[in-house]
C-alpha positions in Angstrom: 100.5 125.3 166.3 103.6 125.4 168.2 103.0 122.2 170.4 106.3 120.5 171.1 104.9 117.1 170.8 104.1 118.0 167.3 106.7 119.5 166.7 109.0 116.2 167.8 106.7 114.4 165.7 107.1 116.0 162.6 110.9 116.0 163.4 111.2 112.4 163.8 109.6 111.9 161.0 111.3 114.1 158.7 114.8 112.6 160.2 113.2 108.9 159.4 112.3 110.1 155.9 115.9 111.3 155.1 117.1 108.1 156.9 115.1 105.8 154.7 115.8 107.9 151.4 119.8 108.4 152.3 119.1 104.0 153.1 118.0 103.6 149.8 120.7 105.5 148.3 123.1 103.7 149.8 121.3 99.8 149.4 121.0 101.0 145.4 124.9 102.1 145.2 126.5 99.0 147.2 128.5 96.5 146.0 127.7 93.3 147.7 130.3 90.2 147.1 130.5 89.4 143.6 128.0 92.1 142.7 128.6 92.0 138.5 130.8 94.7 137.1 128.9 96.6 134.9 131.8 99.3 133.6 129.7 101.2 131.6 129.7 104.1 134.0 133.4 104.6 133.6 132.7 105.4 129.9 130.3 108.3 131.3 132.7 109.7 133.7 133.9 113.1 134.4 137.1 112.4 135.5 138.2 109.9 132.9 139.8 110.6 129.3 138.2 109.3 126.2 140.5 108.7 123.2 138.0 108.6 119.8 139.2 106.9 116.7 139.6 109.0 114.1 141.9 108.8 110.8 144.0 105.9 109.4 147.3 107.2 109.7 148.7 104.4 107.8 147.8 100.8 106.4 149.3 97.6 104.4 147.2 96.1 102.2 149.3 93.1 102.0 149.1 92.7 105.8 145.8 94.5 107.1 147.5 96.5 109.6 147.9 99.6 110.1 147.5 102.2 112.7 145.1 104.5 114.2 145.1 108.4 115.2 143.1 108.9 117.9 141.9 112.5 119.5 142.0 113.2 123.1 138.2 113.9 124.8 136.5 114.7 128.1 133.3 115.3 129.7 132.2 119.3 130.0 128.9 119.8 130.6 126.4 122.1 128.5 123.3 123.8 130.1 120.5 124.7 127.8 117.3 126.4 129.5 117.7 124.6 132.8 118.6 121.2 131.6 122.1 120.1 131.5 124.0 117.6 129.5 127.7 116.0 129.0 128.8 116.5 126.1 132.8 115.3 124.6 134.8 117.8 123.9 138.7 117.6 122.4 141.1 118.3 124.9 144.9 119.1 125.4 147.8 117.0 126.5 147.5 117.3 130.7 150.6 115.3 131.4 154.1 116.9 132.6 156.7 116.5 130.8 154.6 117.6 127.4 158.1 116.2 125.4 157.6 112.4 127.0 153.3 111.6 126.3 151.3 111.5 122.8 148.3 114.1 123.2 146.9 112.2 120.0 148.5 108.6 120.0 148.4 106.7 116.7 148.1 102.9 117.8 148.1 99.2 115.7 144.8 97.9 114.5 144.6 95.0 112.0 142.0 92.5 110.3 142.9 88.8 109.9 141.3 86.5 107.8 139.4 83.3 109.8 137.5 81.9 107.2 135.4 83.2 104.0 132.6 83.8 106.6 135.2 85.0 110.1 136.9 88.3 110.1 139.2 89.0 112.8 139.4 92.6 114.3 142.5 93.7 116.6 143.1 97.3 118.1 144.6 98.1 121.3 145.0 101.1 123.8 148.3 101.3 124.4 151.8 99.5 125.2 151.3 95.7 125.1 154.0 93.7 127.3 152.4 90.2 127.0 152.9 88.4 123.1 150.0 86.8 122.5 149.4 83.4 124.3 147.3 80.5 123.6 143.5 81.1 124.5 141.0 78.4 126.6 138.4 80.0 124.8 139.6 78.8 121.4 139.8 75.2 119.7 144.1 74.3 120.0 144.2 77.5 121.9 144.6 80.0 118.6 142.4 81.1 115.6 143.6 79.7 112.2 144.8 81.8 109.3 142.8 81.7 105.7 143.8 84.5 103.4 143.4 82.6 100.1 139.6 83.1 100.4 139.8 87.2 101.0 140.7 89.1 97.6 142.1 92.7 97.9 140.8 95.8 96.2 141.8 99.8 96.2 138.7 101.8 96.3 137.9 105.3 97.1 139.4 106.6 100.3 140.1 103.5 101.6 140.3 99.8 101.2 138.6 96.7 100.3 138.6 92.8 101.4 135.6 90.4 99.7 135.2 87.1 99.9 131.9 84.7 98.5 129.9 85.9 101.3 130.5 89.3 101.8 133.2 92.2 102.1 135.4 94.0 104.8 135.9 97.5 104.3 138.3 100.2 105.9 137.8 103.6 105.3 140.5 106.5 105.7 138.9 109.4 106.6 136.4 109.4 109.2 138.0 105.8 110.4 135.5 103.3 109.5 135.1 99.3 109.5 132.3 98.1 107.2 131.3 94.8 107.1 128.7 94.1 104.2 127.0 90.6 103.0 127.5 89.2 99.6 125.1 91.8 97.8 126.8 94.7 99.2 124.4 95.3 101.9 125.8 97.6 105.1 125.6 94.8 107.5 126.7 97.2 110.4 129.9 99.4 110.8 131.9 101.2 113.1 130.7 104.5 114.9 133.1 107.7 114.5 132.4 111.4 116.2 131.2 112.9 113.3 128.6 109.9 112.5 126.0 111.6 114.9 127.7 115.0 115.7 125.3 116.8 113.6 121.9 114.4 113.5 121.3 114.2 117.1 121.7 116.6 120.1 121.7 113.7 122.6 125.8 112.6 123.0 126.9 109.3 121.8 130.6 107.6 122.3 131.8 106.2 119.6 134.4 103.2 118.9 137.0 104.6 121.2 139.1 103.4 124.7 138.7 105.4 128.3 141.8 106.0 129.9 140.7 105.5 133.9 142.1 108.5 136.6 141.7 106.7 139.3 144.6 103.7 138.2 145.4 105.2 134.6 143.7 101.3 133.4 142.1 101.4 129.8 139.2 99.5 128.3 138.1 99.4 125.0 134.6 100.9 124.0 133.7 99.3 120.3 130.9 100.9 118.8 128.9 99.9 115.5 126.1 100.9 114.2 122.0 99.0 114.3 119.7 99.0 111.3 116.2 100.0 112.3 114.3 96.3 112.7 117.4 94.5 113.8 117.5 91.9 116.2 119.9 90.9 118.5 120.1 87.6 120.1 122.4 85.5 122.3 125.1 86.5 125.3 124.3 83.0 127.1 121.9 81.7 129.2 119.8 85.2 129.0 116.8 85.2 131.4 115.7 88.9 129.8 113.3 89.5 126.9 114.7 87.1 124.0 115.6 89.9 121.5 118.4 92.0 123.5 117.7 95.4 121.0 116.8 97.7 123.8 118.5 95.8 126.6 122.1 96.6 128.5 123.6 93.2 129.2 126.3 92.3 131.9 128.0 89.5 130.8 130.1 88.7 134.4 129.3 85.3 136.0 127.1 85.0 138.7 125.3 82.7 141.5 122.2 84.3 139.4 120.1 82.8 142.4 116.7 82.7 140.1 115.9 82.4 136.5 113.9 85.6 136.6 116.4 88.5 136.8 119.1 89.8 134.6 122.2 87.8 136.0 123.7 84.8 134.4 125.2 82.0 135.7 126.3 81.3 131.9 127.2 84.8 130.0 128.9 84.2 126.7 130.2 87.4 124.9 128.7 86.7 121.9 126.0 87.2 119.8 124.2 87.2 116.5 122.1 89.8 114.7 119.2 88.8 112.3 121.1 91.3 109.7 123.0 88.1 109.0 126.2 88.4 111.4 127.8 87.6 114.5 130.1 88.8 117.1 132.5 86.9 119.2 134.3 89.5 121.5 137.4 87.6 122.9 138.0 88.4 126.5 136.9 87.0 129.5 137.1 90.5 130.9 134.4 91.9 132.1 131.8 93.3 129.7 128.6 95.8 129.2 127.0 95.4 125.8 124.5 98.3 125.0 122.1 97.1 122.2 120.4 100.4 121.5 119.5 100.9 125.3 121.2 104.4 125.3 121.2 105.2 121.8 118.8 103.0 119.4 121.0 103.5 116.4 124.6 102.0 118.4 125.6 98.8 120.1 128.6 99.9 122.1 130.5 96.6 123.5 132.0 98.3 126.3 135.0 95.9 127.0 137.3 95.7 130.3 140.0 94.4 128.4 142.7 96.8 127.3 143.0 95.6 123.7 139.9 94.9 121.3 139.9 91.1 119.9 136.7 90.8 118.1 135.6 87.6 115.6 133.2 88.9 113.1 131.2 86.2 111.1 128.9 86.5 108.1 126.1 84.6 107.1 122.6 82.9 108.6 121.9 81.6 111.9 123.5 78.3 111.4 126.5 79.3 109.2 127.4 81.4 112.3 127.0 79.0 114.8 128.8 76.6 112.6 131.7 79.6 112.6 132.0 80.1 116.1 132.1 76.8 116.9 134.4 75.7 114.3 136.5 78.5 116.4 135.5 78.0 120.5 134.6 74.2 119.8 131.9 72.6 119.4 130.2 70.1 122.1 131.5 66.6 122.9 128.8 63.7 122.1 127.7 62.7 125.3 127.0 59.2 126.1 123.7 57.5 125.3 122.3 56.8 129.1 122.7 60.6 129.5 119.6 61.4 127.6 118.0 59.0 129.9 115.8 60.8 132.4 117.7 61.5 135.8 115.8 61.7 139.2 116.7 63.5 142.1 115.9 65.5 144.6 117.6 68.2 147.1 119.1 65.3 148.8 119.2 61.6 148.5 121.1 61.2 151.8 122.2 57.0 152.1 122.6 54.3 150.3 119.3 53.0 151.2 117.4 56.2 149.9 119.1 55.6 146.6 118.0 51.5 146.4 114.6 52.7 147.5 114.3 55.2 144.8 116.0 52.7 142.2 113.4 50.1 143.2 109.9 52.6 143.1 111.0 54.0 139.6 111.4 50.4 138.3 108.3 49.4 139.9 106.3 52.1 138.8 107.6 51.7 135.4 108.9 55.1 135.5 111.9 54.5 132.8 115.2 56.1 134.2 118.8 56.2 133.7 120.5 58.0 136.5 119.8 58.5 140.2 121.9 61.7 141.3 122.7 62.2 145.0 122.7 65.9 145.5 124.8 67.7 148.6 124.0 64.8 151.2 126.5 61.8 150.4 129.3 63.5 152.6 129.7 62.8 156.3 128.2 66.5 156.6 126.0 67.6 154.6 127.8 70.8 151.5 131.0 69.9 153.4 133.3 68.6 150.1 135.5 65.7 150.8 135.2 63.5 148.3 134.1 60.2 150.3 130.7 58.8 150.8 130.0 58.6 154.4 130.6 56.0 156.2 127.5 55.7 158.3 125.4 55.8 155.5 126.8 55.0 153.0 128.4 50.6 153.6 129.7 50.2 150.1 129.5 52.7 148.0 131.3 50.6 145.3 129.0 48.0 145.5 126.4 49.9 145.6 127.1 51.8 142.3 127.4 48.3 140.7 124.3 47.0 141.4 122.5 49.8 140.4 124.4 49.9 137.0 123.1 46.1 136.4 119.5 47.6 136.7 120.2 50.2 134.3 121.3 52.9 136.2 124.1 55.2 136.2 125.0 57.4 139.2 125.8 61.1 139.7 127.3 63.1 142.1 127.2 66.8 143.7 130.5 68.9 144.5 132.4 72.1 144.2 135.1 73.9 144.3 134.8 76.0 147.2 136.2 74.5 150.7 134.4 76.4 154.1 136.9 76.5 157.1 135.8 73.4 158.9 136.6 71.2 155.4 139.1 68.7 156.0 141.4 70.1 152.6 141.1 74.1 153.9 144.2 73.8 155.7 146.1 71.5 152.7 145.1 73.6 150.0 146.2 77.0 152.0 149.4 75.4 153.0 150.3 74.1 149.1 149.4 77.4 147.9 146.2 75.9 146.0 143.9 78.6 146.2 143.6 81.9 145.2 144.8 84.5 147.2 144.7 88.3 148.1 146.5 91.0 147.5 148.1 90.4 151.0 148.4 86.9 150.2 145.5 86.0 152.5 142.4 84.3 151.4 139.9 87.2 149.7 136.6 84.8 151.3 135.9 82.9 154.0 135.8 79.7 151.5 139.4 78.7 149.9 138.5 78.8 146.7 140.8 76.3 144.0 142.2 78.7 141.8 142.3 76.6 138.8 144.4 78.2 136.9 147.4 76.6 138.5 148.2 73.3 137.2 149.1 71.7 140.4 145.6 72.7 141.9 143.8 71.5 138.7 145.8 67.5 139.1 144.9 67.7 143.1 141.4 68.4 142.0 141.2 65.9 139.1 142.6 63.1 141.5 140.0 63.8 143.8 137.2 63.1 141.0 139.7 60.6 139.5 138.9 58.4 142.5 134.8 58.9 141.9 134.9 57.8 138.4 137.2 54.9 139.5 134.8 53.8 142.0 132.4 53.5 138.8 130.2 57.0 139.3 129.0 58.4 135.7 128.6 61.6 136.0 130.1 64.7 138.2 127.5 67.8 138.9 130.2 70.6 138.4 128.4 73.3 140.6 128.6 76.9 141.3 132.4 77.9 139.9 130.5 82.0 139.2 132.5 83.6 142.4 135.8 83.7 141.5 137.4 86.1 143.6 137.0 89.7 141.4 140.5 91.3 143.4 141.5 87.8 144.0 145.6 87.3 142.9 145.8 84.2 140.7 148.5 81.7 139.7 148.2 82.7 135.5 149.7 86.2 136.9 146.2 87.6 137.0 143.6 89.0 138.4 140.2 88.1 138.5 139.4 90.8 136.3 140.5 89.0 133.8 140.1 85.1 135.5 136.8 85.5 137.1 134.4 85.0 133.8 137.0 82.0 133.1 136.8 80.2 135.6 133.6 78.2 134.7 135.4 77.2 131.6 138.5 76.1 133.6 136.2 74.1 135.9 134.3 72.8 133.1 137.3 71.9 131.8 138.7 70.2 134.8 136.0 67.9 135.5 135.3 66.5 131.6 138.6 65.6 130.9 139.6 63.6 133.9 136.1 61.9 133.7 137.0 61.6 130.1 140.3 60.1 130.6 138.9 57.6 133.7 135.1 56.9 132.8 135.8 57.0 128.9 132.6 59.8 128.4 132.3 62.8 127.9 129.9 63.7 130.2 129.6 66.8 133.1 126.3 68.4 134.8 127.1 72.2 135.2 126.0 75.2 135.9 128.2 78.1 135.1 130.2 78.2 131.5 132.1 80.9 129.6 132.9 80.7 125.9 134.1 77.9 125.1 132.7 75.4 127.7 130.3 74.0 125.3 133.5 71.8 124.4 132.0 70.0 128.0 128.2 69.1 127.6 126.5 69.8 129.3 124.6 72.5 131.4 121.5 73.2 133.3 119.7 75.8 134.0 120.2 76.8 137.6 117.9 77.2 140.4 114.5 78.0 139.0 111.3 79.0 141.3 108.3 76.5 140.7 105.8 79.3 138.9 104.7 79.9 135.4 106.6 82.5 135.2 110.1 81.0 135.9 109.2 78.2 133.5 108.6 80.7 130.7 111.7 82.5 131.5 113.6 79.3 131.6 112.8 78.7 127.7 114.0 81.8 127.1 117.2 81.4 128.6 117.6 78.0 127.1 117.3 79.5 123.6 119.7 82.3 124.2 122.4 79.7 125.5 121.7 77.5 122.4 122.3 80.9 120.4 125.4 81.0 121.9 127.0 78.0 120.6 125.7 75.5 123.2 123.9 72.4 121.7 122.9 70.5 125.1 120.9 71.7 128.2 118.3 71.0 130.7 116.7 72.6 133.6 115.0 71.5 136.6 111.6 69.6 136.1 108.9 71.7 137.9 111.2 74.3 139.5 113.8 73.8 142.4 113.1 76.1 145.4 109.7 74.4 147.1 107.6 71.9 146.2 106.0 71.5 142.7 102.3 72.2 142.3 101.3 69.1 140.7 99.6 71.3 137.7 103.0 73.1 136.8 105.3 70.1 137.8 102.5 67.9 135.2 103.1 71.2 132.0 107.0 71.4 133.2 107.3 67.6 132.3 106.4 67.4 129.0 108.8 70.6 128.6 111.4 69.2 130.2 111.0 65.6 128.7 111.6 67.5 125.0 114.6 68.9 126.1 117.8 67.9 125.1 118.6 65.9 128.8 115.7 65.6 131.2 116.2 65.6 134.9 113.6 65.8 138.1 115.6 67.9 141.3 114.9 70.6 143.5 113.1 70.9 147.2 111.3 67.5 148.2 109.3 65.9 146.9 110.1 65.5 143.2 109.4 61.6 143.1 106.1 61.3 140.8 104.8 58.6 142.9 104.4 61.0 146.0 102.0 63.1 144.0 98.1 62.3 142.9 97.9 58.5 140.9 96.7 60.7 138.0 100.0 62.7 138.0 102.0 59.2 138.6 100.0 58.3 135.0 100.9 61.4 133.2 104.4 61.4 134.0 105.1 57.5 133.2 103.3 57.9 129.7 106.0 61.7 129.0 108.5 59.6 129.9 108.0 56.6 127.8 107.2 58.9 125.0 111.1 60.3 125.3 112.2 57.1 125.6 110.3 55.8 122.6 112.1 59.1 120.5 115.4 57.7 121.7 116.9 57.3 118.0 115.5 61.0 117.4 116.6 62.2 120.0 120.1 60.7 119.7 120.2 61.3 116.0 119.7 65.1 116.5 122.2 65.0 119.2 125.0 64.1 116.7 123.8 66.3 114.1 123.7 69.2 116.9 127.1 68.1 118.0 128.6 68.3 114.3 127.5 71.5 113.4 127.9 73.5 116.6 123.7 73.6 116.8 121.0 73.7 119.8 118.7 70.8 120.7 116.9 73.5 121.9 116.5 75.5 119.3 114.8 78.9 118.2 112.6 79.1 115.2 114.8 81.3 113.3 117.3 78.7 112.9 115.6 76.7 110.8 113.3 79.2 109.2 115.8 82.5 108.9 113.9 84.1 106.0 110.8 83.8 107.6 110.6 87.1 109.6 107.5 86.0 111.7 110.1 82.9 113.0 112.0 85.9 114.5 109.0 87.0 117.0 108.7 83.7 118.7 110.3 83.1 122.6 107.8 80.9 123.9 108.0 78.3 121.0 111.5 75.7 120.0 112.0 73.3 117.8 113.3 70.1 119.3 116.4 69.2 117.1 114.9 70.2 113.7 112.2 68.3 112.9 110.0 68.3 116.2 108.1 71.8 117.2 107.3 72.2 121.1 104.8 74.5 122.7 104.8 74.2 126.2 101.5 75.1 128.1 103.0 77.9 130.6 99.4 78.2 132.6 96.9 76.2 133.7 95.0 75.4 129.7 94.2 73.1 127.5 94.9 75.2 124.2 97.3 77.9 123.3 97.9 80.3 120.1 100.8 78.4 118.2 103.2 80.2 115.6 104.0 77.6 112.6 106.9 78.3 110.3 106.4 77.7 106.3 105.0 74.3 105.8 102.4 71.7 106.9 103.0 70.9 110.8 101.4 67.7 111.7 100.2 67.5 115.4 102.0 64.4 117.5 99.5 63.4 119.7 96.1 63.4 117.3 97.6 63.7 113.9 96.1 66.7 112.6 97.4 69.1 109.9 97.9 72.7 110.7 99.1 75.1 108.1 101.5 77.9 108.9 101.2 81.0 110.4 99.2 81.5 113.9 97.0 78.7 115.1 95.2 78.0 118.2 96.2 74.4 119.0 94.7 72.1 121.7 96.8 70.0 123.6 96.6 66.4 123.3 96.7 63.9 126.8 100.2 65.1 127.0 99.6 68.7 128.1 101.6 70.3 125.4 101.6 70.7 122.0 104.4 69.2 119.8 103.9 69.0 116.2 106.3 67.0 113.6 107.4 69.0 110.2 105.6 67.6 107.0 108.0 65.6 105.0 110.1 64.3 108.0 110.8 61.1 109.5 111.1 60.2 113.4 112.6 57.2 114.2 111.0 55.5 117.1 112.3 52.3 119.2 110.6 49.6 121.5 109.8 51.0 125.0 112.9 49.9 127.7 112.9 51.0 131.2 117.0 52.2 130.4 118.2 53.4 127.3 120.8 49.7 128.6 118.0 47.7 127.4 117.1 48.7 124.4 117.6 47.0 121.1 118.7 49.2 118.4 118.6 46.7 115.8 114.9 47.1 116.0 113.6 50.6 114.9 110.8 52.1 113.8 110.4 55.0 111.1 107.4 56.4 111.1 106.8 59.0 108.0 104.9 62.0 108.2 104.6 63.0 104.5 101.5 64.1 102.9 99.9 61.8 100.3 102.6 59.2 100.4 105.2 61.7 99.1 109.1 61.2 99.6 109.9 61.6 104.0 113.6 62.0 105.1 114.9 62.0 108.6 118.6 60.7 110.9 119.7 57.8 112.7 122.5 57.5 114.4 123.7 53.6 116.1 125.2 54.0 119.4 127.4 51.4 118.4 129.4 53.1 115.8 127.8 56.8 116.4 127.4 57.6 112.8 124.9 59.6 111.3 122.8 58.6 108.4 120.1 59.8 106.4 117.2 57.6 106.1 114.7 58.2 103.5 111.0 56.7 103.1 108.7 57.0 100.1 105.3 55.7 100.1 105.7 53.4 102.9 108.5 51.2 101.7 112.6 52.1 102.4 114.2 53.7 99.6 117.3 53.4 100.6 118.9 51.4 103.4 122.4 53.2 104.7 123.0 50.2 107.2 122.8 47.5 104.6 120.5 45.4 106.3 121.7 45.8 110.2 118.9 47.1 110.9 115.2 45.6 111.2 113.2 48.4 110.0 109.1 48.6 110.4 107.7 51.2 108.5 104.3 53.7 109.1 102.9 56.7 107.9 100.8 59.2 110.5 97.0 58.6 109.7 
């Protein structure tokens, strides 16, 4: 029993197993670069202090301000038969001298009136050095001022603010914001201590700030209260369940590497609730939203930021969107070739790969807009410098314009991150272009722009200046999510607080030079912050070719259009390896009903180098999107007017319809078109149908609402068409260049001859109109006669 070699044995292994579990340990708690922050533990720290909102100490009506008393907290634990707990408890003053600190600091809050529909909350932790400055993150770089729309009223213990859609209230004693819709239904409020002090044992923070030991730093914690069966939906390009209730979400940009895990390369700090409001939290700090994770009954918007800035906005779906995009911006109209279907691959690598891929699509009849060249165009392959090369490459300018006389436009990789052997490292560390350290060293081994100086942004900008010059159309603005996090930045900050903004600055960057050279306002990106929906438009990021990354790529796409972003694509078929022809054939038809349609990823993505059957399928998606051209370009403006998705959830169109709510693996393409993709290998799927008659595209058949189980047509997806609607078709061209808009084609899909409505919108004058139909004949003309219009119903 006592054999050594056992005995070493069993040693070695029990040393191994602590190795692996102290491993583990350490792998879960390590911060790897660029790691997001999530700062939710430091509002669960013992060694922080936690100052809780209590009483309005004072308020003027005439103004909305006023100030807060707040009551000092910490962390002590409480054990109750073997199980222990943290639990806040009030707590003295514990700075020296006691004459020269507030134990219980009353500090400014105040509401501002947006809009009848926008109510702007403002509370800070402490001293504030900094007036406010202009904002990226909002149209003209400040929120507008409405008060005429907000009436006041005195009510019992506190105050009252109502507009036509809904009231604002403040309440004295325990401190409370309500915010309630027109019929004076809670809509949600703000949590106090005493809220949950007595109904539940387990320990909930309410809206309060946490005053950091380690650096004495301060972030606010806003708290508010969730109704049983409400939903929350949005925080950007969202990979997780649709419906965040239940989820924690980190909204810090990152290189999310996937579509299938709970970074973003898009987060967007806001987000609606099916209640009937939104949140906009204004910060580009970064943030931890807890939709009932913790606590089912609280969303606690735990905020880095020092100060609170929070846009509340009442009303549906689209009167929110329509609100927060009235305030960030809403999307530039991008040009109409754009919505042509782009092919590339991972890399068109010479001029002669990009003439050979120009002359197969045309001779397969595959129709096609843009050919992108990916990372390969540079003498060395990811190395940025801004020049095709040279041995490749013999005339890049004359290349670009003989492709643009066959209809194509061309589009380019970069970004903004230079490796040491780039010809620029040297310039840009020398001109003080990039962002430092806190040495004043580079934090990486990449310079990184920091484009928050203007002199780095006009280098950059005449860099892609010469591109657009040399007649390119497009610019892929990629990566931009690893701005340093301790890096030392030319704004005076860190990247705290420029990290989640530099997407939008990027974004930025890249649109309005090609804006101000090319004319169009046209980018291909991947990362975004609020605001960067001013800059269509984004894609989806690196997806993996399986079912289950094309599902969650829908999902993400819906978030991002719930978060004020009307355009977006993803890759056709998945980017890491090479497509399985079944997925690549389902992830077609998805991606050809998206708002902009591109083929890219790992070799080969050309249809002609799959089966002859495949090669068939694909040609006869495409020319179906280029046939909806005036649909899809009609729904484009109308998206890019009222701050809506192309890509759009149910709910948007149908809010009162609670079973429209449910639905992740459904959209509605612009609002009259309903897509359900085929995410396995089948011919038929279980389809959820709005109120209404939906009439199928491909066979015509008439399905009522509610659940149906729906065969696919020879397009392997089903897309149905909203009774009463009209979709204007045009004569098949091989480039969105050739085709002859005088010409179009309404076809009607109204029951029984009944009255059919639907948009068109000319390229030439990009002006939407409503067109109407009624029993096959025009009944009104809006283009007075510039238009040749043939007329059909669905049979």
């Amino acid at each position: 029993m006592n054999n050594p070699v056992c005995i070493k044995i069993c040693t070695c292994f029990t040393f191994l197993f602590i190795l692996s579990v102290h491993t583990s340990a350490q792998i879960q708690n390590m911060n790897l670069l660029n790691t997001p922050i999530d700062i939710s533990d430091d509002f669960k720290s013992f060694t922080n202090t936690y100052y809780l909102a209590d009483s309005l100490v004072q308020f003027d009506p005439a103004t909305a301000q006023g100030r807060v008393g707040y009551k000092r907290y910490n962390y002590v634990t409480r054990q109750a038969f073997n199980n222990m707990l943290g639990v806040l408890k009030p707590v003295s003053a514990n700075e020296f001298p006691t004459t020269e600190y507030e134990a219980a600091p009353s500090l400014p809050f105040s509401l501002q009136f947006v809009s009848a529909r926008t109510v702007r909350l403002r509370a800070i932790s402490g001293f504030q050095a900094k007036p406010d400055q202009e904002s990226l993150m909002l149209v003209n770089g400040k929120a507008p001022i409405d008060k005429k729309d907000w009436k006041y009223s005195k009510i019992t213990g506190g105050h009252r603010y109502t507009s036509a859609f809904g009231s604002v209230s403040v309440m004295e004693h325990p401190w409370h914001v309500e915010f309630r819709d027109a019929n004076g239904r809670l809509l949600t409020k703000t949590i106090h201590h005493q809220d949950n002090a007595d109904s539940t044992f387990t320990p909930v923070l309410p809206f309060s700030y946490v005053r950091r030991a380690q650096d004495y730093s301060k972030s606010m914690c806003a708290t508010f209260s969730l109704s049983p069966d409400e939903r929350i939906f949005g925080c950007g390009e969202s990979f997780t369940e649709f419906n965040k209730r239940g989820q924690k979400v980190v909204l810090w940009a990152d290189d999310a590497n996937g579509v299938q895990n709970e970074t973003m390369y898009k987060p967007i700090p806001f987000f609606m609730s099916n209640r009937g409001y939104g949140m906009f939290m204004h910060t580009s700090t970064p943030i931890t939203c807890d939709f009932g994770k913790y606590f089912s009954g609280v969303t606690s918007l735990m905020i880095g930021d020092d100060e609170l800035d929070l846009f509340v906005f009442l009303g549906n779906p689209k009167e929110i969107l329509d609100e927060y995009t009235t305030l960030t911006g809403k999307a530039a109209m991008p040009p109409l070739w754009s919505f042509g279907f782009w092919m590339s691959r991972i890399t068109y690598v010479s001029e002669q790969e990009g003439r050979d891929v120009a002359a197969k699509l045309r001779e397969n009849k595959i129709p096609a807009d843009v050919i992108h060249y990916d990372t390969g165009w540079y003498t060395t392959d990811w190395r940025t410098d801004y020049k095709f090369a040279a041995d490749r490459f013999k005339d890049p300018a004359k290349l670009i314009a003989d492709l643009k006389k066959q209809g194509f436009h061309i589009s380019l990789w970069q970004l903004p991150y230079f490796t040491p052997k780039n010809i620029f490292f040297n310039e840009l560390i020398q001109k003080g272009l990039v962002v430092k350290d806190a040495k004043g060293n580079i934090p990486y081994e990449d310079a990184v722009l920091d484009l928050s100086n203007p002199t780095a942004v006009k280098w950059y900008q005449d860099k892609i200046a010469g591109l657009i010059k040399l007649g390119v159309g497009a610019i892929k603005v990629d990566f931009g999510e690893a701005a340093p996090a301790n890096g030392l930045y030319a704004s005076g900050r860190t990247g705290f607080y420029e990290h989640n903004l530099y997407p939008l600055r990027y974004n930025k960057a890249v649109a309005d030079i090609t804006k101000e050279v090319g004319g169009e306002n046209i980018i291909w990106a991947r990362s975004a912050w609020a605001g960067s929906q001013r800059y269509p438009l984004h894609w989806g990021g690196d997806a993996a070719n399986t079912n289950t990354a094309m599902a969650a790529e829908l999902r993400g796409g819906l978030s991002f259009g719930l978060s004020g972003f009307s355009f977006w694509s993803h890759d056709i078929g998945g980017f890491v390896m090479k497509t399985p022809e079944d997925l690549y054939r389902r992830w077609t038809a998805f991606g050809m009903l998206s708002s902009h349609t591109r083929s890219h990823g790992a070799p080969p993505k050309e249809p002609w180098d799959y089966s002859a059957a495949f090669l068939k399928d694909f040609r006869s998606m495409d020319e179906m999107r280029y046939k909806l051209m005036p649909y899809i370009y009609a729904q484009a403006k109308d998206c890019s007017q009222r701050g809506l998705p192309m890509v759009r959830a149910l709910f948007v169109e149908y809010p009162q319809d609670k079973g429209s709510w449910l639905v992740d693996d459904e959209y509605l393409f612009g609002s009259d078109i309903l897509v359900a993709p085929l995410f396995e290998n089948m011919t038929e799927r279980d389809v959820y149908l709005p109120p209404g008659q939906w009439i199928d595209y491909q066979t015509n058949q008439v399905y009522p609402s509610g659940w149906n189980k729906i065969k696919a047509g020879a397009m392997p997806v089903v897309m149905l068409v909203k009774e009463g609607s009209i979709i204007p078709h045009i004569a098949l061209a091989q480039s969105t260049m050739q085709m002859d808009w005088s010409r179009l084609e309404l076809i009607s899909y109204a029951m029984d001859g009944k009255k059919a409505t639907g948009l068109v919108c000319l390229p030439a004058d990009n002006v939407l109109r409503e067109v109407s139909v009624s029993a096959n004949a025009l009944a009104s003309d809006p283009f007075n006669g510039k238009v040749k219009w043939q007329i059909h119903s669905f049979k």
